[in-house]
C-alpha positions in Angstrom: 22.2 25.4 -8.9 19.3 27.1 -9.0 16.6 26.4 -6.4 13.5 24.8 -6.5 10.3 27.2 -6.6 6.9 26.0 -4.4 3.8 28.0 -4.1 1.4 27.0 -1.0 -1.9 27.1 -1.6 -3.9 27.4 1.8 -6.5 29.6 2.7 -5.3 29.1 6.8 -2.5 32.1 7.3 -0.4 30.3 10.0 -0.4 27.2 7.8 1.3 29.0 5.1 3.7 30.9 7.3 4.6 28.0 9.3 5.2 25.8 5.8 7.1 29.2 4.3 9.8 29.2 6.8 10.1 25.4 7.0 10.4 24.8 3.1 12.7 28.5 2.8 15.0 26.8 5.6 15.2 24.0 3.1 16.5 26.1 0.4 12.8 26.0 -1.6 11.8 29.9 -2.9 8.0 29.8 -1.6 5.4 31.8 -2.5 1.7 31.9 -0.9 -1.9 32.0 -2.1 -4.7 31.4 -0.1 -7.7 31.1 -2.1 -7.7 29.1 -6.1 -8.3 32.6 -7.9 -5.2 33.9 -6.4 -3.7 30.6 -6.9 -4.3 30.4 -10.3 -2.8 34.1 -10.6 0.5 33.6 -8.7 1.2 29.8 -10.3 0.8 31.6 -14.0 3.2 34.3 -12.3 5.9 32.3 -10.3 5.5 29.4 -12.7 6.3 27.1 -9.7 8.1 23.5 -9.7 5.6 22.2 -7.2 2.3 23.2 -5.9 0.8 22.3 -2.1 -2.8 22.8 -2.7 -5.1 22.6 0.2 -8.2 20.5 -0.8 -10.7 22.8 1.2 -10.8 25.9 0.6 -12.6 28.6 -0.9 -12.0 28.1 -4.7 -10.6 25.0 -3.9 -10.2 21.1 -4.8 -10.6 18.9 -7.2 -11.7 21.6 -10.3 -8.6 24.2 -8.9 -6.5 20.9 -9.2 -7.6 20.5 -12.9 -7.3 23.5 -13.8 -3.9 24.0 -12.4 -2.7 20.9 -14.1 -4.4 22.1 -18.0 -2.8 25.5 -17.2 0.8 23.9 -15.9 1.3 20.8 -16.9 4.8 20.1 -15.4 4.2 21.4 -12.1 4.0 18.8 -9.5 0.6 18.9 -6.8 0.6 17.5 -3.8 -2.8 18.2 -2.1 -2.9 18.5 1.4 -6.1 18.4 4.2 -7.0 17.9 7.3 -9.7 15.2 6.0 -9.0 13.2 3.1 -11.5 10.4 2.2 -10.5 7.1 0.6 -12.3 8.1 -3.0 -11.5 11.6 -3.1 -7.3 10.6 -3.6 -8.3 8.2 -6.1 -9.8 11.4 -7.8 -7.2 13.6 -6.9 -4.2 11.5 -8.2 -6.4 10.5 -11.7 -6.7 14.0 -12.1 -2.9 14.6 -11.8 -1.8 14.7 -8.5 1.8 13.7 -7.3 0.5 12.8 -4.0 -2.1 13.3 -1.1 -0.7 14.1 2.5 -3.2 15.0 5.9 -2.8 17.6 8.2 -1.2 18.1 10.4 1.5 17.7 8.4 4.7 15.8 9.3 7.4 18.3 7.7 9.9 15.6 7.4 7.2 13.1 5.6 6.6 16.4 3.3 10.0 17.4 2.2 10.4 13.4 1.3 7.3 14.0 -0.7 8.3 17.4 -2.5 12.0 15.6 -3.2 10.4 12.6 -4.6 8.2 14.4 -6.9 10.8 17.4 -8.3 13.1 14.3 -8.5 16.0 16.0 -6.5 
């Protein structure tokens, strides 16, 4: 079976290392980026299943989300912040996302989330 592919998009280091090694112990092949340009880079690269895309960042948000989803449009987003405003997941998930999770994240609460969108 071959195994899911995710690509963390988070311009916070530790984040991504910390969500690497959780989603690799799942049996996910991860890559990082940690700003959109290099997003949009390694996503066309590592065509990934599912993308966790950091809503603030440098490069980052709502236009990184639309672009991603013109550019793959069966990749799965699930954005993910620290501060997520009532209005601004109404605009995420009109514009494509799976779903909209808040920091810290709960990793158990996240795998359910990647599962439910890569329907495994």
């Amino acid at each position: 079976m071959t195994k899911s592919k995710i690509l963390l998009v988070d311009d916070e280091l530790k984040i991504c290392q910390l969500l690497s090694r959780f989603l690799t112990s799942q049996g996910f092949l991860v890559q990082t980026a940690f700003d959109g340009k290099m997003a949009m880079v390694k996503a066309e690269e590592f065509q990934p299943d599912c993308i966790l895309l950091d809503v603030r960042m440098p490069h980052g948000g709502l236009e990184l989300l639309s672009c991603l989803r013109k550019r793959l449009p069966n990749t799965r987003i699930i954005m993910v912040s620290a501060i997520i405003k009532a209005g601004e997941v109404d605009d995420y998930m009109s514009e494509g996302a799976h779903a909209c999770i808040e920091k810290p994240v709960n990793f158990e609460f996240l795998l359910q989330k990647i599962r439910q969108a890569l329907n495994l």
